[in-house]
C-alpha positions as CSV (number, residue, x, y, z in Angstrom):
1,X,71.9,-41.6,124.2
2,X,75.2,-39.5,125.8
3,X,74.1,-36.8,123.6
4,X,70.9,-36.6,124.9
5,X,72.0,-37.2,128.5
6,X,74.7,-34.2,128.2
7,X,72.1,-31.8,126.6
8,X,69.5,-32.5,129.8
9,X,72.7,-31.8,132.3
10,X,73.3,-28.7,129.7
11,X,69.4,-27.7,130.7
12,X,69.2,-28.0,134.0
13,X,72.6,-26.8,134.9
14,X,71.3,-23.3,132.8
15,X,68.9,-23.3,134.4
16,X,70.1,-23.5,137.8
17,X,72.7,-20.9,137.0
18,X,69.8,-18.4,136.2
19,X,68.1,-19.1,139.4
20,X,65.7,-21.7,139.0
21,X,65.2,-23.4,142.3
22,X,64.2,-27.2,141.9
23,X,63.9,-28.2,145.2
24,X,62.8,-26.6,148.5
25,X,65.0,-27.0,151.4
26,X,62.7,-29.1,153.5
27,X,64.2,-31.6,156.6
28,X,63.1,-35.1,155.7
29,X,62.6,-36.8,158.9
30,X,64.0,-40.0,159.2
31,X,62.7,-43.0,161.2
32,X,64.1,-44.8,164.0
33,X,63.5,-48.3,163.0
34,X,62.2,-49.6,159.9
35,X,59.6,-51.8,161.5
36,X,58.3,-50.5,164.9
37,X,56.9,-53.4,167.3
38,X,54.6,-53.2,170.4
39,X,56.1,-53.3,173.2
40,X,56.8,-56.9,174.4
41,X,56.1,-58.4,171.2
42,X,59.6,-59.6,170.8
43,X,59.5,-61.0,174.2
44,X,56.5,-63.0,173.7
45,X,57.5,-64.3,170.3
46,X,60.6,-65.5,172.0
47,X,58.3,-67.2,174.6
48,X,57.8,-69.5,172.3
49,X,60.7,-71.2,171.3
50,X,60.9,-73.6,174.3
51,X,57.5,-75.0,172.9
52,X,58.5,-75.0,169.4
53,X,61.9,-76.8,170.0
54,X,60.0,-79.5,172.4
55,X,57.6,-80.2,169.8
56,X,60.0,-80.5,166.7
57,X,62.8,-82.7,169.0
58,X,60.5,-86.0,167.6
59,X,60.8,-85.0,164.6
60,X,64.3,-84.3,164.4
61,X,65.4,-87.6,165.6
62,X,63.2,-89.1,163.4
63,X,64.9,-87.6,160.7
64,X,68.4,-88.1,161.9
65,X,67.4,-92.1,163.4
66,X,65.5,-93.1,160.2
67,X,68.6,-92.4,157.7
68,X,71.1,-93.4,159.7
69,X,68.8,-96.6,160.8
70,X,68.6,-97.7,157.0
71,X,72.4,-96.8,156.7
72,X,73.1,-99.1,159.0
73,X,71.0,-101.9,158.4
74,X,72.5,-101.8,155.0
75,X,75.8,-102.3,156.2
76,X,75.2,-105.2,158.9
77,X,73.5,-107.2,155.4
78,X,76.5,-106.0,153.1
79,X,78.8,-107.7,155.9
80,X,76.7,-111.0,156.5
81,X,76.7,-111.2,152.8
82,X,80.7,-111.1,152.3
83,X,80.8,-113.2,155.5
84,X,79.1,-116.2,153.4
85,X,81.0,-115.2,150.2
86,X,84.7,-115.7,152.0
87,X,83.5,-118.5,153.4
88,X,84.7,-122.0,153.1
89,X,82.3,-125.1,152.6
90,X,82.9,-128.0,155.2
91,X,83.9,-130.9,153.7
């Protein structure tokens, strides 16, 4: 595979000695941005996010409450249930 690669480099590097031109000098014109947008796209895209974030506040406490509502709820049974376990009968 190096032997092959060297003889290629061998090639073109005679043949560029003896004049051969490979490549035209041509300017390659390079863009500005990669993706061009209308003008006031971005600011209407940003318009929005109010909406967005006032519609998905429900749903974040939902999923923040719901957890933390079973969390606790676990917790207050786990204690009522060593509370009866420590306990003492009346005699």
């Amino acid at each position: 595979m190096k032997n092959t690669f060297y003889k290629f480099v061998g090639i073109v590097g005679a043949l560029a000695g003896a004049g051969v031109v490979f490549a035209q000098d041509q300017t390659i014109e390079v863009p500005t941005s990669i993706v061009e947008l209308p003008t006031g796209s971005v600011a209407a895209i940003v318009s929005y996010i109010p909406t967005l974030l006032t519609n998905v506040y429900p749903l974040v406490i939902l999923a923040i409450g719901l957890p933390l509502a079973f969390w606790g709820v676990g917790k207050l049974i786990a204690l009522v249930k060593a509370g009866f376990r420590t306990r003492t009968p009346r005699s």
